[in-house]
N, CA and C atoms of all chains as a GROMACS GRO file, in nm:
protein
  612
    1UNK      N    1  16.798   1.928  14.746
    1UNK     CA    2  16.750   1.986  14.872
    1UNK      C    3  16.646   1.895  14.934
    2UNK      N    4  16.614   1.885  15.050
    2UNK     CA    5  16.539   1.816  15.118
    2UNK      C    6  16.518   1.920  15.232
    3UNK      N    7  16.354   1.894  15.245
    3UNK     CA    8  16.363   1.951  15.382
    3UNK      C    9  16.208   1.846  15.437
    4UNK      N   10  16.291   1.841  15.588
    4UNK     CA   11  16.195   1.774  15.665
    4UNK      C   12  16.149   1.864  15.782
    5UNK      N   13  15.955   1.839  15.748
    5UNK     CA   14  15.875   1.910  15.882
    5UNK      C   15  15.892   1.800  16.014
    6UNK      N   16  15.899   1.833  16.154
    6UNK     CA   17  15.847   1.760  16.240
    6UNK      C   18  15.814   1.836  16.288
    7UNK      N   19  15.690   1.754  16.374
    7UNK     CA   20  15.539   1.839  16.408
    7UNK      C   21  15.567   1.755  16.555
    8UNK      N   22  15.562   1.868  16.686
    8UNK     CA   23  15.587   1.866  16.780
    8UNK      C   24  15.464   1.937  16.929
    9UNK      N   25  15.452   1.816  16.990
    9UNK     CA   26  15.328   1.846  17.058
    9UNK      C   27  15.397   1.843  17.234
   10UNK      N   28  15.437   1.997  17.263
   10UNK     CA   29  15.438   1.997  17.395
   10UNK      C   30  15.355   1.995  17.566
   11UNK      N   31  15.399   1.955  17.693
   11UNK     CA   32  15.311   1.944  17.746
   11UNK      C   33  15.321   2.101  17.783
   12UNK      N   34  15.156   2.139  17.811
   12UNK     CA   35  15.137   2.312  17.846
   12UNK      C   36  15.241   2.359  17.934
   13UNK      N   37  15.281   2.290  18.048
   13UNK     CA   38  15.365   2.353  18.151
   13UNK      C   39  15.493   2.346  18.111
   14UNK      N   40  15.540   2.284  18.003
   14UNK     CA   41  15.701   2.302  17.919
   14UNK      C   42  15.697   2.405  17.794
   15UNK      N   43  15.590   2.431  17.766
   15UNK     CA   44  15.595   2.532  17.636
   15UNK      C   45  15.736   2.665  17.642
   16UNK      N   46  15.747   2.714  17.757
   16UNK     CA   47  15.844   2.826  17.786
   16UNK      C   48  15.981   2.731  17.760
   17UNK      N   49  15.957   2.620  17.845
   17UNK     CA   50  16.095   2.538  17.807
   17UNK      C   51  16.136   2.518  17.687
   18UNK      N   52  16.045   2.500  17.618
   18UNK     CA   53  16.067   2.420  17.496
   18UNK      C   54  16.124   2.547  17.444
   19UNK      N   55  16.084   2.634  17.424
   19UNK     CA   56  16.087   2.774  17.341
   19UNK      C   57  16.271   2.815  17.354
   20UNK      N   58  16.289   2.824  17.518
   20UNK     CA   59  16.416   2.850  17.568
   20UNK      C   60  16.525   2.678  17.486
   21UNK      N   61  16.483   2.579  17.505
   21UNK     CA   62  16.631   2.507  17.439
   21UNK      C   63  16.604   2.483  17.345
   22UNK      N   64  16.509   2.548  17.265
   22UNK     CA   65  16.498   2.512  17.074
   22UNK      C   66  16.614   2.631  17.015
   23UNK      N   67  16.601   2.749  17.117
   23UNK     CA   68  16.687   2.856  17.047
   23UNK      C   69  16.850   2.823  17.031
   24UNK      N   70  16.907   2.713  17.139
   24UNK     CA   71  17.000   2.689  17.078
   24UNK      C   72  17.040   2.577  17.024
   25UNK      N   73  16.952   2.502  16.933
   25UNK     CA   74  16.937   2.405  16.879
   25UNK      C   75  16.904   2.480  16.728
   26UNK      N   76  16.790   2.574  16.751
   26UNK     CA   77  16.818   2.676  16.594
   26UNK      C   78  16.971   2.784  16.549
   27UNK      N   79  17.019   2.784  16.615
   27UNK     CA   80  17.167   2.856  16.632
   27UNK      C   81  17.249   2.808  16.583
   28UNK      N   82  17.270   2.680  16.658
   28UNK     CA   83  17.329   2.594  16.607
   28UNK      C   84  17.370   2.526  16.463
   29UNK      N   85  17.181   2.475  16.409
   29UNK     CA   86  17.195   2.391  16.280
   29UNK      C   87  17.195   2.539  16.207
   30UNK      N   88  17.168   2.623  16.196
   30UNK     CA   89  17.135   2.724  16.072
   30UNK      C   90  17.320   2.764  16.040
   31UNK      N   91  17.421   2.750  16.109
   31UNK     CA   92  17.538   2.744  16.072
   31UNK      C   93  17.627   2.610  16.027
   32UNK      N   94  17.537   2.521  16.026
   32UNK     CA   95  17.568   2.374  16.004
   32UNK      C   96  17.576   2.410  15.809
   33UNK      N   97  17.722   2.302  15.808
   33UNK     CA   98  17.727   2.279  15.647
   33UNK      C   99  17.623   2.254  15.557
   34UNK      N  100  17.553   2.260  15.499
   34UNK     CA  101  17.439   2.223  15.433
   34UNK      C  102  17.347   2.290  15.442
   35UNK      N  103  17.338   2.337  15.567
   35UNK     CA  104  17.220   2.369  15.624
   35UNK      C  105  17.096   2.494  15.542
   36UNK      N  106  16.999   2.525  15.532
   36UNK     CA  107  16.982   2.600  15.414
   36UNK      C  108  16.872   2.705  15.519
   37UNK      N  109  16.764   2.650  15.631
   37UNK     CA  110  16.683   2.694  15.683
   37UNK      C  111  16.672   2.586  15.826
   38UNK      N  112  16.667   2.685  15.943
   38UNK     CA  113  16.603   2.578  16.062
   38UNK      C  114  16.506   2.675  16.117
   39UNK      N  115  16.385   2.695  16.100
   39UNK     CA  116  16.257   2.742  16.129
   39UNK      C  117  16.185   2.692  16.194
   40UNK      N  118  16.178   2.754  16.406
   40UNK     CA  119  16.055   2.712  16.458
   40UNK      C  120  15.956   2.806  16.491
   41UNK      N  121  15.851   2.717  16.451
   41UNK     CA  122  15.712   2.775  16.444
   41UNK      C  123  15.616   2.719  16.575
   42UNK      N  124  15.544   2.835  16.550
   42UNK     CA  125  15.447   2.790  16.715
   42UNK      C  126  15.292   2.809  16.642
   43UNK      N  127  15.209   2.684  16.619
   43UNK     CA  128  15.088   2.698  16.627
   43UNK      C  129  15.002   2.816  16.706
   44UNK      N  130  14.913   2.920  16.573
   44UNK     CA  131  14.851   2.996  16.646
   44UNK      C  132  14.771   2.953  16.701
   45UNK      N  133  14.682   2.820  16.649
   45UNK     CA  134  14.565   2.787  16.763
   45UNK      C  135  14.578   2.723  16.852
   46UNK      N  136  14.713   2.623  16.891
   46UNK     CA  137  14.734   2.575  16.996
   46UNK      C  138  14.931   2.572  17.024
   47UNK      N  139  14.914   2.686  17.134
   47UNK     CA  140  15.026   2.704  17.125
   47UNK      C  141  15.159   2.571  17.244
   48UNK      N  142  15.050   2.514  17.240
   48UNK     CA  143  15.149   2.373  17.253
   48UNK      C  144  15.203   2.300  17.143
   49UNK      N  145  15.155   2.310  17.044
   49UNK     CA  146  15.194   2.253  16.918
   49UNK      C  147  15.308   2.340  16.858
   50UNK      N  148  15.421   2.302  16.769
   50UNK     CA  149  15.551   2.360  16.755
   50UNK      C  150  15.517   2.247  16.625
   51UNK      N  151  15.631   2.337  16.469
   51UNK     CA  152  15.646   2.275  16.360
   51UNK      C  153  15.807   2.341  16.354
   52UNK      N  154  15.899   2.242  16.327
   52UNK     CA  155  16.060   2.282  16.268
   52UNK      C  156  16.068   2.243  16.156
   53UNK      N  157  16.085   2.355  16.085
   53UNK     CA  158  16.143   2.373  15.934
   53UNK      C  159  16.250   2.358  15.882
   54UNK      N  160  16.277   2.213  15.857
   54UNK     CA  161  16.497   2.223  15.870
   54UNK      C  162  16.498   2.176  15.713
   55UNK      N  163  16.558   2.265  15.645
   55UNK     CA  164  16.602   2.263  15.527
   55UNK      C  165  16.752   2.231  15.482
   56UNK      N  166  16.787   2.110  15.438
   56UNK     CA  167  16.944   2.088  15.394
   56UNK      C  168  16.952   2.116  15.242
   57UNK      N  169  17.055   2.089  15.223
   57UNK     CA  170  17.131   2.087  15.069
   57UNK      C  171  17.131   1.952  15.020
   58UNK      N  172  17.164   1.842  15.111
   58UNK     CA  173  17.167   1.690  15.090
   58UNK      C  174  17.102   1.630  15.193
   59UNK      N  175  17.080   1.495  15.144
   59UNK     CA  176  17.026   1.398  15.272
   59UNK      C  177  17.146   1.383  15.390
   60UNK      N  178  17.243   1.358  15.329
   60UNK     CA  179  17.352   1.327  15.439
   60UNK      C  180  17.390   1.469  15.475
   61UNK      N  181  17.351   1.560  15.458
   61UNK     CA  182  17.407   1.718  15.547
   61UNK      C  183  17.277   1.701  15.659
   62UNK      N  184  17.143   1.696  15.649
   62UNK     CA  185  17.064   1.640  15.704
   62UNK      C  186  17.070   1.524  15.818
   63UNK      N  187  17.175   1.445  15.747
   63UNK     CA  188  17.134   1.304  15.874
   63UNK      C  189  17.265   1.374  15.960
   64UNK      N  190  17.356   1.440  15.913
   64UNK     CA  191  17.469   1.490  15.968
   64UNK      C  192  17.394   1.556  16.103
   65UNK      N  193  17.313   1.660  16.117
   65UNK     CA  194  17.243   1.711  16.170
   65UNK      C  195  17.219   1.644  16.300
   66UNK      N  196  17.227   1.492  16.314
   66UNK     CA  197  17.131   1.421  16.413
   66UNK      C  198  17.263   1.407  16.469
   67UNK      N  199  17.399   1.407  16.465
   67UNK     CA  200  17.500   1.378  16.519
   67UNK      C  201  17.529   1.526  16.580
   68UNK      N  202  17.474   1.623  16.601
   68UNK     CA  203  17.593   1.721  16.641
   68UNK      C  204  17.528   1.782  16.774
   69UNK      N  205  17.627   1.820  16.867
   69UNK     CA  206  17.603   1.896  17.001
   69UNK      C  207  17.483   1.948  16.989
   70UNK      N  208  17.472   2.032  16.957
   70UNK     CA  209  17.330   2.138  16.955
   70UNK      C  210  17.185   2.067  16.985
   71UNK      N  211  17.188   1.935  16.855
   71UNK     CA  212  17.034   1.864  16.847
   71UNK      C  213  17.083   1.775  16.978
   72UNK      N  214  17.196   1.683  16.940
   72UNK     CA  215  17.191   1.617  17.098
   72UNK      C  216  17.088   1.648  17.252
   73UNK      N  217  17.196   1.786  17.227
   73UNK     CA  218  17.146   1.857  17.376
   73UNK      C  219  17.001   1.916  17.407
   74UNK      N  220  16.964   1.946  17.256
   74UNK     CA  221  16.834   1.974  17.257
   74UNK      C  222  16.723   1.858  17.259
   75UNK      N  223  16.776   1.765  17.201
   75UNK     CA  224  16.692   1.626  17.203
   75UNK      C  225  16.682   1.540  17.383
   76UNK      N  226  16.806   1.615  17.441
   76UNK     CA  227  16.781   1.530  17.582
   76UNK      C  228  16.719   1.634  17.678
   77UNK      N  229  16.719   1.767  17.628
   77UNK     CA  230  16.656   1.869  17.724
   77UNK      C  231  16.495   1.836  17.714
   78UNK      N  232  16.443   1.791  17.592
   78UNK     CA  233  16.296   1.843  17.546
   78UNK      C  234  16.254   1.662  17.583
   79UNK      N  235  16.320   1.602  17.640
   79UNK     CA  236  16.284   1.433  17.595
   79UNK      C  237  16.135   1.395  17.697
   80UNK      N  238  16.120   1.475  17.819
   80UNK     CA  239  16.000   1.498  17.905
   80UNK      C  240  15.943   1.596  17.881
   81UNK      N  241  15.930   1.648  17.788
   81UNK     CA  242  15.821   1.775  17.789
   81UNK      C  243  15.754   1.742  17.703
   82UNK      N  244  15.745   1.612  17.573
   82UNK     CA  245  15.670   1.602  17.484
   82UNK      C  246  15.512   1.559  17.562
   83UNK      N  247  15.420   1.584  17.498
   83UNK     CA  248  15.303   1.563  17.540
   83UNK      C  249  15.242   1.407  17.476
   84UNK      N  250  15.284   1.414  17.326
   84UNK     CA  251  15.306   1.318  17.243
   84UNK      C  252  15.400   1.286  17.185
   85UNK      N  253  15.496   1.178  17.121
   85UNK     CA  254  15.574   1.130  17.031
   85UNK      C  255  15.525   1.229  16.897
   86UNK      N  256  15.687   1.341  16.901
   86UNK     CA  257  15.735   1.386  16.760
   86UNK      C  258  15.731   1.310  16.654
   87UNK      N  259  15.674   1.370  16.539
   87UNK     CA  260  15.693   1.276  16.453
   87UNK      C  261  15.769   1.352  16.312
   88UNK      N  262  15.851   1.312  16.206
   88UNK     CA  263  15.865   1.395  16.154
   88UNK      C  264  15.812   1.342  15.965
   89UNK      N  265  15.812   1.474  15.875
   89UNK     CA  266  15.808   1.402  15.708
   89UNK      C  267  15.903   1.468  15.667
   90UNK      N  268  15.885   1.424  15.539
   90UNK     CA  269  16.015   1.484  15.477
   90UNK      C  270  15.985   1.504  15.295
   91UNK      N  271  16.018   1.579  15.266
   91UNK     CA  272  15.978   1.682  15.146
   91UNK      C  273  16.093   1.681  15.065
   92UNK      N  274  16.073   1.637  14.894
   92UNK     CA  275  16.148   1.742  14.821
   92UNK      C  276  16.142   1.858  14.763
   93UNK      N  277  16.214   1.955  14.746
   93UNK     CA  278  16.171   2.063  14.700
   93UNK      C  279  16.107   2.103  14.543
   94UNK      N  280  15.973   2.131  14.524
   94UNK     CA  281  15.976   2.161  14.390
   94UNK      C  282  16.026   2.301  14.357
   95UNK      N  283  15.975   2.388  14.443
   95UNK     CA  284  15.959   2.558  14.420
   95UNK      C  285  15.998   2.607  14.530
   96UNK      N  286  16.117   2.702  14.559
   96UNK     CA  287  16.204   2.756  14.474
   96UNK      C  288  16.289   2.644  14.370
   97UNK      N  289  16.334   2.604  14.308
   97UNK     CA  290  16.451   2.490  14.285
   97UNK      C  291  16.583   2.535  14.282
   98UNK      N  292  16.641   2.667  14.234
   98UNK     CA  293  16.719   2.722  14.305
   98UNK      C  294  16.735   2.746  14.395
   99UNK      N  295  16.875   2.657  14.442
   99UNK     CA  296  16.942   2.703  14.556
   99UNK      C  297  16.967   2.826  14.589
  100UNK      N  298  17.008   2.903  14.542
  100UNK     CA  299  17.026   3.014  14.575
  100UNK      C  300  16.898   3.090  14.611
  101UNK      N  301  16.781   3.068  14.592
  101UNK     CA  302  16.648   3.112  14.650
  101UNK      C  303  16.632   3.027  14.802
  102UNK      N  304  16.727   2.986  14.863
  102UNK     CA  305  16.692   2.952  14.984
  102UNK      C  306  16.823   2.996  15.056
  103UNK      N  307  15.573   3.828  16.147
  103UNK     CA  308  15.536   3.724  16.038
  103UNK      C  309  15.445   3.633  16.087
  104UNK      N  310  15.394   3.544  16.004
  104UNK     CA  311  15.285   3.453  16.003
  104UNK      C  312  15.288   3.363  15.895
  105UNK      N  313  15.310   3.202  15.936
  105UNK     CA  314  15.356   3.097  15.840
  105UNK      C  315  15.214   3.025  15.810
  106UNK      N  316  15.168   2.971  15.693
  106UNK     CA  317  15.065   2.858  15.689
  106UNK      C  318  15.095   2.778  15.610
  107UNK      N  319  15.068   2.672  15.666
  107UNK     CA  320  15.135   2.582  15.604
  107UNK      C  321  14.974   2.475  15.543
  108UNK      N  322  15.001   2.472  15.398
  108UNK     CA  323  14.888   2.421  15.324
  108UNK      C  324  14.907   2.230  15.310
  109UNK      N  325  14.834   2.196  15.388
  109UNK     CA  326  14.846   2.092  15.324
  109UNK      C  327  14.779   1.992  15.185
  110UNK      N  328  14.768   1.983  15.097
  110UNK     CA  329  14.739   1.925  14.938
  110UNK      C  330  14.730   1.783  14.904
  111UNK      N  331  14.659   1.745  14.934
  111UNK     CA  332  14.657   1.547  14.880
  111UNK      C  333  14.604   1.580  14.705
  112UNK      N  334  14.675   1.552  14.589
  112UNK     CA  335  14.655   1.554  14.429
  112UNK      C  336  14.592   1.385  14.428
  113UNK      N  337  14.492   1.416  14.388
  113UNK     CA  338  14.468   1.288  14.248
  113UNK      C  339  14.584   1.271  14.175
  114UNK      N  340  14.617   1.141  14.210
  114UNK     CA  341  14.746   0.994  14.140
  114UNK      C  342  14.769   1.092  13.956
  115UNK      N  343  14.649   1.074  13.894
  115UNK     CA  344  14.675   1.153  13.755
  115UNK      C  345  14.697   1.289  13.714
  116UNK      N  346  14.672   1.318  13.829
  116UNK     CA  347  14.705   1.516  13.860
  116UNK      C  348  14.850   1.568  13.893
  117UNK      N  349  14.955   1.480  13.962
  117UNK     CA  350  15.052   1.567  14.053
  117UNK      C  351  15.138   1.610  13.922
  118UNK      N  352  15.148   1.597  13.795
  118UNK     CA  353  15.185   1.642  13.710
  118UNK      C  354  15.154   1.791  13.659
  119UNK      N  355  14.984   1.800  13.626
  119UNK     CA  356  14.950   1.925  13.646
  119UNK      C  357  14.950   1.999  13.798
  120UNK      N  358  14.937   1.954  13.856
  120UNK     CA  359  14.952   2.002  13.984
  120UNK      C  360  15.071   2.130  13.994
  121UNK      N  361  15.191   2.052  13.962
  121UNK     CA  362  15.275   2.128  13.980
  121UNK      C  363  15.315   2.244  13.901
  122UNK      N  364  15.273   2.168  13.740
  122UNK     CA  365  15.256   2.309  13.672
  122UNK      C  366  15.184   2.447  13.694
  123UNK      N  367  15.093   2.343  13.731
  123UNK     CA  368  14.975   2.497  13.794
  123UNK      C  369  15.037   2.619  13.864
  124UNK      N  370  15.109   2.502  13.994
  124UNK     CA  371  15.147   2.572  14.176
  124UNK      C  372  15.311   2.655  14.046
  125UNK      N  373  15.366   2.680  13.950
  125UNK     CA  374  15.444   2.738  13.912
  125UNK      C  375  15.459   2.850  13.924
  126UNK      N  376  15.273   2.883  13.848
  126UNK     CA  377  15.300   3.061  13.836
  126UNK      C  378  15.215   3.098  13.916
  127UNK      N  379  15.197   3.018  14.048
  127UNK     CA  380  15.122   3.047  14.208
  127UNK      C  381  15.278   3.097  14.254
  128UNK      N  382  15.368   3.050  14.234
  128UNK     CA  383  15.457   3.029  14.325
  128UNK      C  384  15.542   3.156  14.272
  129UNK      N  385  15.571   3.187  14.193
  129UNK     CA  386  15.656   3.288  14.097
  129UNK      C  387  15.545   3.458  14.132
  130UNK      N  388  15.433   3.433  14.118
  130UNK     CA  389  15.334   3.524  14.170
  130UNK      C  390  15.332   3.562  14.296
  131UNK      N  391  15.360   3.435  14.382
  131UNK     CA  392  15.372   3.509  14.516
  131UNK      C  393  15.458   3.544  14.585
  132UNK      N  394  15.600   3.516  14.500
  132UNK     CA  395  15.736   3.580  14.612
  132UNK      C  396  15.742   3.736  14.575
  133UNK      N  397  15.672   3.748  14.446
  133UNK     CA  398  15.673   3.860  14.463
  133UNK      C  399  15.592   3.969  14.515
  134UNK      N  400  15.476   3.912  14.541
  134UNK     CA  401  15.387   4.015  14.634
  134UNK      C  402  15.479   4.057  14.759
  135UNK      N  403  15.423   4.180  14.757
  135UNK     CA  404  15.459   4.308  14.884
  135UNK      C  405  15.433   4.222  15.039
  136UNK      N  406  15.526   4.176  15.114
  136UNK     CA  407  15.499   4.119  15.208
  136UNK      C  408  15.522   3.968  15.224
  137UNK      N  409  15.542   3.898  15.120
  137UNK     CA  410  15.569   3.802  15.102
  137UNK      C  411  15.723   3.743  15.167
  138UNK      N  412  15.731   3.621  15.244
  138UNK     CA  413  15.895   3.601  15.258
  138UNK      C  414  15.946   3.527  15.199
  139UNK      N  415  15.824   3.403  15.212
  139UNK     CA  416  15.841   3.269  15.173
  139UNK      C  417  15.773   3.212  15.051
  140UNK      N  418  15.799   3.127  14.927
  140UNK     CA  419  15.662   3.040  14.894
  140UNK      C  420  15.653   2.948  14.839
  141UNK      N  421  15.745   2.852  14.981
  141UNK     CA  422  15.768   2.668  14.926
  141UNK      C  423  15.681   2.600  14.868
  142UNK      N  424  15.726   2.525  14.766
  142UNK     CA  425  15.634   2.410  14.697
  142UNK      C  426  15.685   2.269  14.753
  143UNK      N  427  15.654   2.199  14.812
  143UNK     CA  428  15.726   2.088  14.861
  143UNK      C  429  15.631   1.993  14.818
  144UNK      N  430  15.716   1.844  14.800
  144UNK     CA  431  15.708   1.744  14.731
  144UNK      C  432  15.679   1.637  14.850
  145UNK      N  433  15.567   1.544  14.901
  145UNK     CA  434  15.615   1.414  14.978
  145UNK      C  435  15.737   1.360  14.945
  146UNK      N  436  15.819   1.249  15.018
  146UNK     CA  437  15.937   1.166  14.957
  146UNK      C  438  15.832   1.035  14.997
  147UNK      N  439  15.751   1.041  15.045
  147UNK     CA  440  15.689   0.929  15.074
  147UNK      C  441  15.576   0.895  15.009
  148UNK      N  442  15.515   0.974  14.998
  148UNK     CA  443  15.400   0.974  14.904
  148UNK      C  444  15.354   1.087  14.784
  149UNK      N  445  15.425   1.108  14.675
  149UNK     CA  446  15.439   1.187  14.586
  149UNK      C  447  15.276   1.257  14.534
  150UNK      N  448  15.163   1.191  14.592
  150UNK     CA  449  15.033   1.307  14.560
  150UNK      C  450  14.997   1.408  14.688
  151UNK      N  451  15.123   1.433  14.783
  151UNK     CA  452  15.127   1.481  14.902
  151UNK      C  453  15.225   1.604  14.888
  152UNK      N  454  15.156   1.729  14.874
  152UNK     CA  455  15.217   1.839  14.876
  152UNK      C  456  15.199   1.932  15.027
  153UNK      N  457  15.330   2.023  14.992
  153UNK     CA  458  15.318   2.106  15.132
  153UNK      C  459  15.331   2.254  15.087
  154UNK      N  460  15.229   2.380  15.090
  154UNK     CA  461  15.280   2.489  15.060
  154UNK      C  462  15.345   2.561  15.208
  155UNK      N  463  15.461   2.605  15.162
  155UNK     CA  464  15.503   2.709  15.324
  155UNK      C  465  15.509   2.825  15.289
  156UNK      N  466  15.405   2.936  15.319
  156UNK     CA  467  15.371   3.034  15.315
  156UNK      C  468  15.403   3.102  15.382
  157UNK      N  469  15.493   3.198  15.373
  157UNK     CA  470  15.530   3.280  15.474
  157UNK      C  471  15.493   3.460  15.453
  158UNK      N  472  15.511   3.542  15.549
  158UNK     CA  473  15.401   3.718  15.501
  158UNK      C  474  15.467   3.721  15.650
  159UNK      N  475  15.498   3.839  15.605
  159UNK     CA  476  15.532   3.977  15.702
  159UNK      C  477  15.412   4.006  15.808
  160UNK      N  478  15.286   4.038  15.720
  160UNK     CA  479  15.200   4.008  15.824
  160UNK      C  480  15.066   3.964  15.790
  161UNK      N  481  14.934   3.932  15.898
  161UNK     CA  482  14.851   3.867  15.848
  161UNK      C  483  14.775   3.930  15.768
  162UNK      N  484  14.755   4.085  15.739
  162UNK     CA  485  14.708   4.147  15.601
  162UNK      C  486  14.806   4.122  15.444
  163UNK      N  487  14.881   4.091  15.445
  163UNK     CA  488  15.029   4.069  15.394
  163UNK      C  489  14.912   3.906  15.333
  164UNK      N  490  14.884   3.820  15.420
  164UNK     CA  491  14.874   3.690  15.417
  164UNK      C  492  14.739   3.711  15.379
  165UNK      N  493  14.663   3.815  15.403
  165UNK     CA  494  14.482   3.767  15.366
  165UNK      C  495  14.506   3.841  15.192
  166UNK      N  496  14.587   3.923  15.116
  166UNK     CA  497  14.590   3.975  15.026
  166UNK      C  498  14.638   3.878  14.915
  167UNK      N  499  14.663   3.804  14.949
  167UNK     CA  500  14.753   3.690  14.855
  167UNK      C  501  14.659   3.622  14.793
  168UNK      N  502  14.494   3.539  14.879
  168UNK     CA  503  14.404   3.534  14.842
  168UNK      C  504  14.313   3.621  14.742
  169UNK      N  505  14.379   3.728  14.688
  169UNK     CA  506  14.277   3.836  14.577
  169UNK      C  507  14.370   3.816  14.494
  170UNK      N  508  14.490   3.746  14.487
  170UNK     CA  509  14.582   3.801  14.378
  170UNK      C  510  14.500   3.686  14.265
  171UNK      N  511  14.558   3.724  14.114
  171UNK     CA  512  14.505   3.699  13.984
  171UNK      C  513  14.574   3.540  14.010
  172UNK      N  514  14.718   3.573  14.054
  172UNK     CA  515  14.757   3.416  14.060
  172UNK      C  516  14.712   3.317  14.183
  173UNK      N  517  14.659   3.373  14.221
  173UNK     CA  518  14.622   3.277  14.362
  173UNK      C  519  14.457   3.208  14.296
  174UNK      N  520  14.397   3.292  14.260
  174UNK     CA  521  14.295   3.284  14.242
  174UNK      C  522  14.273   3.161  14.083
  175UNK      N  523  14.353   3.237  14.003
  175UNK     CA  524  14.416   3.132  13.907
  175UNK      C  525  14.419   2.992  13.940
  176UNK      N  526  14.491   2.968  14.007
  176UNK     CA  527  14.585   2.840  14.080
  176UNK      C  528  14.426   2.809  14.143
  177UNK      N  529  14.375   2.833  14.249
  177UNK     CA  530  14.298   2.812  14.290
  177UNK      C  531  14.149   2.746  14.206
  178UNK      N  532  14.135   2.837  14.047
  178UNK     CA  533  14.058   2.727  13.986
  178UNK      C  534  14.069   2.614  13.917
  179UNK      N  535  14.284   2.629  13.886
  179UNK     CA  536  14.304   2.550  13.785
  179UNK      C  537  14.311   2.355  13.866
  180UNK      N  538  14.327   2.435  14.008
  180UNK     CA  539  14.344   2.248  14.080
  180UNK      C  540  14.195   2.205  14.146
  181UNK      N  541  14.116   2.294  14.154
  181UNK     CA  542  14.014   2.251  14.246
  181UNK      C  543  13.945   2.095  14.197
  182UNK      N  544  13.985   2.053  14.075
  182UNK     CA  545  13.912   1.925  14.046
  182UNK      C  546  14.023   1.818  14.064
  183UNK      N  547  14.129   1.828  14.065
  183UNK     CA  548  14.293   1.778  14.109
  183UNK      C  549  14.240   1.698  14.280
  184UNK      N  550  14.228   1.835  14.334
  184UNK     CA  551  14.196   1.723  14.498
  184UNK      C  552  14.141   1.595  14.519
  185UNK      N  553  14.218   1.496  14.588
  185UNK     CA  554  14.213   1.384  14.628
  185UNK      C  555  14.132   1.395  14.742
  186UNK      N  556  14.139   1.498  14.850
  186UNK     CA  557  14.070   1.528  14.949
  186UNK      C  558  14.083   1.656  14.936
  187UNK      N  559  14.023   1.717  15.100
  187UNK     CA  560  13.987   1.919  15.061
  187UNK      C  561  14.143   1.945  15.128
  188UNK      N  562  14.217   2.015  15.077
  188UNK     CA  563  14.316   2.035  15.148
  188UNK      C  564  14.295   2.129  15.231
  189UNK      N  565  14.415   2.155  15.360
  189UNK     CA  566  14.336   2.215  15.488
  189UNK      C  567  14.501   2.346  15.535
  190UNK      N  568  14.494   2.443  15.578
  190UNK     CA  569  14.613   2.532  15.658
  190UNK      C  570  14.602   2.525  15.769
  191UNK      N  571  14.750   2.544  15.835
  191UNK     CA  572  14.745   2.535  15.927
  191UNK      C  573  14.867   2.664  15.963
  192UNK      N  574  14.781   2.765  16.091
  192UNK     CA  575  14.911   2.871  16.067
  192UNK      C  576  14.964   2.878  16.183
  193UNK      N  577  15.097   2.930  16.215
  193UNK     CA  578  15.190   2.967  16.278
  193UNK      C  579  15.244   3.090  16.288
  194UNK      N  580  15.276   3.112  16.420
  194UNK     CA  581  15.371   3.224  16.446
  194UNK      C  582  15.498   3.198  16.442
  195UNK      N  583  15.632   3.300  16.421
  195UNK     CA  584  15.782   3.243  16.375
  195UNK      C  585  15.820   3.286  16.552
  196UNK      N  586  15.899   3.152  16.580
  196UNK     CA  587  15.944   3.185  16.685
  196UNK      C  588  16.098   3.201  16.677
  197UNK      N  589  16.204   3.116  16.568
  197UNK     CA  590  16.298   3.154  16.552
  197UNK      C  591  16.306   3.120  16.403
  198UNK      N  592  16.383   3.231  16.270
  198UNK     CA  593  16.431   3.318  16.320
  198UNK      C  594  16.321   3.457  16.353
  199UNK      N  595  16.392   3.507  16.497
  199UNK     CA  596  16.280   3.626  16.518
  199UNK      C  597  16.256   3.738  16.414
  200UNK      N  598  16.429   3.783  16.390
  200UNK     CA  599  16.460   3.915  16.296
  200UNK      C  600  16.382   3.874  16.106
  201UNK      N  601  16.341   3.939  16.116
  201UNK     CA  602  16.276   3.935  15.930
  201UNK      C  603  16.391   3.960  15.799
  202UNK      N  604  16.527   4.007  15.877
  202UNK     CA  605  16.624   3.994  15.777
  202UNK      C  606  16.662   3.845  15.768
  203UNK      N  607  16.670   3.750  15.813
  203UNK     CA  608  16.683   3.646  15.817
  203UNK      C  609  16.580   3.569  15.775
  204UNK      N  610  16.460   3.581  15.690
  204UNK     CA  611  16.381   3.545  15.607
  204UNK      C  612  16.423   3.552  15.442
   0.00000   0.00000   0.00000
């Protein structure tokens, strides 16, 4: 399992935007092969700030991810609203280690 | 719900105990009342770089986790482990909205 955070800094007057084409960009990957979790989060203290929680099964179900309609479309909708350059990390899982706990 | 996400820098000779410790943190807290989530994540980049993803139903849900025997546990067994002070950072879930999907 792998899962990678990217930590996402919108500009204030796109925050609604962002919110509206992440939902079908989370729709999307959470039915994707591999896919285990796609979780976005909105900073309580600054709600321009956004964290996505995308959890795969493999690296390549993961890089699969960067090829498909959904992120595409979401990657060219959100490409002017960043405030700063997204950046993302990437995690292995210790706890749960069962799969089946995710 | 309400996510925080912990971030953990271990002393180079620690991430061994480290993880033993975060075991029966982690086994302790999926099962508390309120609990959704309670990732242990690993850097791929820098292995004394941990991520907890904490997830609670709600933020009393999330301040109670702090009294538990295992939190508190965990909490004395790494405090000499830190490389630096590790710091949270919390979030609201924007997708998925529904809590069955946690």
């Amino acid at each position: 399992m792998i899962v990678t955070c990217v930590f996402v800094h919108v500009k204030a007057e796109h925050v609604s935007d962002f919110i509206a084409a992440s939902r079908g960009n989370h729709q999307g990957s959470v039915v994707e092969e591999g896919n285990l979790r796609f979780d976005v989060l909105q900073s309580t203290d600054d709600p321009t700030r956004f964290l996505l929680y995308e959890v795969y099964t493999t690296p390549e179900a993961a890089a699969r991810h960067k090829a498909t309609a959904h992120y595409l479309e979401w990657r060219a909708a959100v490409a002017d609203w960043m405030a700063t350059p997204r950046h993302g990390e990437t995690y292995r899982v210790v706890y749960p280690a069962d799969v089946s706990r995710w």
